[in-house]
Steps between C-alpha positions, in 0.01 A plus 500: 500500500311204377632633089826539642641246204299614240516923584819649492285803641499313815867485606521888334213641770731282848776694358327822464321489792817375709651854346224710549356393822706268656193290649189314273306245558489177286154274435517123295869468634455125495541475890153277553272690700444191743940558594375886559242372742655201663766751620269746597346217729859394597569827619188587725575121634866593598411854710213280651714273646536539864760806631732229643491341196619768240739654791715189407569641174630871659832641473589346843389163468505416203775203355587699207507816298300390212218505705362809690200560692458847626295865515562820310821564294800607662379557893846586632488828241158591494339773756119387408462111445324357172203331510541181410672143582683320233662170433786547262650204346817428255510243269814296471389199394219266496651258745548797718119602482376171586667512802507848629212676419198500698247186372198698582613713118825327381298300216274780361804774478754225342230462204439832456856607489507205232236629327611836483874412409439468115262821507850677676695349204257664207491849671885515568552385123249775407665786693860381377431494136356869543867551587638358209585195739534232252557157791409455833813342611636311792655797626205732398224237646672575845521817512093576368396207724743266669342519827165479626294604787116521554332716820170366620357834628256505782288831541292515812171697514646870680296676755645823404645453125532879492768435764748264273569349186487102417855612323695798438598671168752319302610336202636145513867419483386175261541477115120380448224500767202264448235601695156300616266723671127406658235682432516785799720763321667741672875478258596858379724597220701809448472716179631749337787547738668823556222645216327790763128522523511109288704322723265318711379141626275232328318223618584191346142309428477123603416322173389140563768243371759755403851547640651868557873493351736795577857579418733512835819707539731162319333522207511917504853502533551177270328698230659835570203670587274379181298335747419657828402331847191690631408621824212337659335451846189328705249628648366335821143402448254614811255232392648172394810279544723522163761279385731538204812243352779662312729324301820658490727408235846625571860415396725271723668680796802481439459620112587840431275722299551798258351667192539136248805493240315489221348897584844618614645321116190694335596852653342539768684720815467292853239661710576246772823336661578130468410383889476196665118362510497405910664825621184694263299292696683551848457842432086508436429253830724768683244764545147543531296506130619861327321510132773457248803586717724168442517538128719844624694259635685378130442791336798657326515851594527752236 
């Protein structure tokens, strides 16, 4: 990205590959390499911390719902438990940060979400201007990304990975994922879905200093379908503890989202029902991980 001003080629091959694929990885993004590391270090400091320690962040203790310690995805739903422990954390505001979130990370993830905020900004403007999306405005800036929250993912060497998954298939329910990953591997893409003897899985390579991006189920039904939320999944790693920090970018809960005006003025027919953003959400932390099911879920049927 590093010609991103000078190239229009740039912003034309996010857009194509956020149509085509749905997932790509980004290198010279202008997030130093040093914020890359320094939350990498922040986040194998936080899952070293003593048990007691991070249980004071878990659903039951914890004093509020911006921060949340915990393992796998949705226990009460699942019949096999991922492998993995998480610490999930929404940002509301600085202030709130400072004083909530664990110390042992707090400063490393506040600087990288900085960091990454005007990267967010470029992509968004990119992917909207493919859509003859002239201006970001208040009311669009909250929809593509009014809220924020970022997962610090904990992967713990399995016995028997052959057994489980680190995390199920799915697609996010965010606009934009931002994705850090270490240098284990073990993150798996769909393609060619629905295609026969093509459809299949891909391993997505750990390139040093790069961030994966990929499109959640907001932006997919923002868009009306131009761009497409992927499925994707972990593997759990037999050798070597793996951790991973998504970014999701999402609108604010209580927005609701629909294919955008401006596609609907153009021509386009609605693929997808106007719905309100937290009850999408209620509806993917409801059940165990299920590919691409949710998206079903504001689909107009035909």
């Amino acid at each position: 990205m590093s010609n991103w001003n000078e190239d229009p080629k740039v912003a034309e091959s996010v857009s194509e590959a956020a149509e085509k694929f749905g997932f790509f990885q980004l290198v010279n993004h202008g997030v130093p390499l040093e914020v890359l590391d320094g939350l990498k270090d922040a986040t194998h400091r936080f899952f070293g911390l003593p048990a007691e320690e991070k249980k004071k962040y878990s659903k039951e203790l914890s004093s509020t719902n911006s921060v949340r310690f915990g393992t796998s995805f949705s226990p009460d739903a699942e019949k096999a438990l991922e492998w993995k422990d998480y610490l999930s954390l929404f940002y509301v505001s600085e202030e709130e940060a400072s004083a909530l979130w664990p110390s042992a990370c707090r400063d490393e993830v506040l600087e990288y979400m900085k960091r990454s905020q005007i990267l967010c900004q470029k992509l968004m403007s990119a992917l909207m201007q493919k859509l003859n999306v002239k201006e970001i405005d208040e009311t669009k800036e909250s929809l593509l990304m009014g809220s924020k929250r970022i997962n610090l993912n904990y992967y713990p060497r399995c016995p028997n990975p052959q057994l489980t998954v680190g995390v199920g298939r799915h697609s996010d329910v965010s606009s934009l994922t931002f994705l850090l990953q270490d240098e284990i591997g073990g993150l798996y893409v769909r393609v060619n879905e629905g295609k026969g003897e093509k459809d299949g899985w891909v391993h997505v390579p750990p390139i040093e200093g790069s961030l994966v991006i990929n499109v959640g189920d907001a932006l997919q039904i923002l868009s009306n379908g131009r761009y497409k939320s992927v499925e994707h999944c972990v593997i759990a790693s037999g050798s070597k503890n793996r951790i991973s920090i998504p970014i999701f970018v999402n609108p604010k809960p209580n927005d609701v989202i629909g294919p955008l005006p401006e596609l609907i003025a153009a021509g386009e027919k609605p693929k997808y029902k106007n719905i309100l953003y937290s009850d999408y959400v209620k509806h993917f932390f409801r059940k165990a991980h299920d590919g691409k099911k949710t998206v079903a879920f504001a689909e107009i049927s035909s």
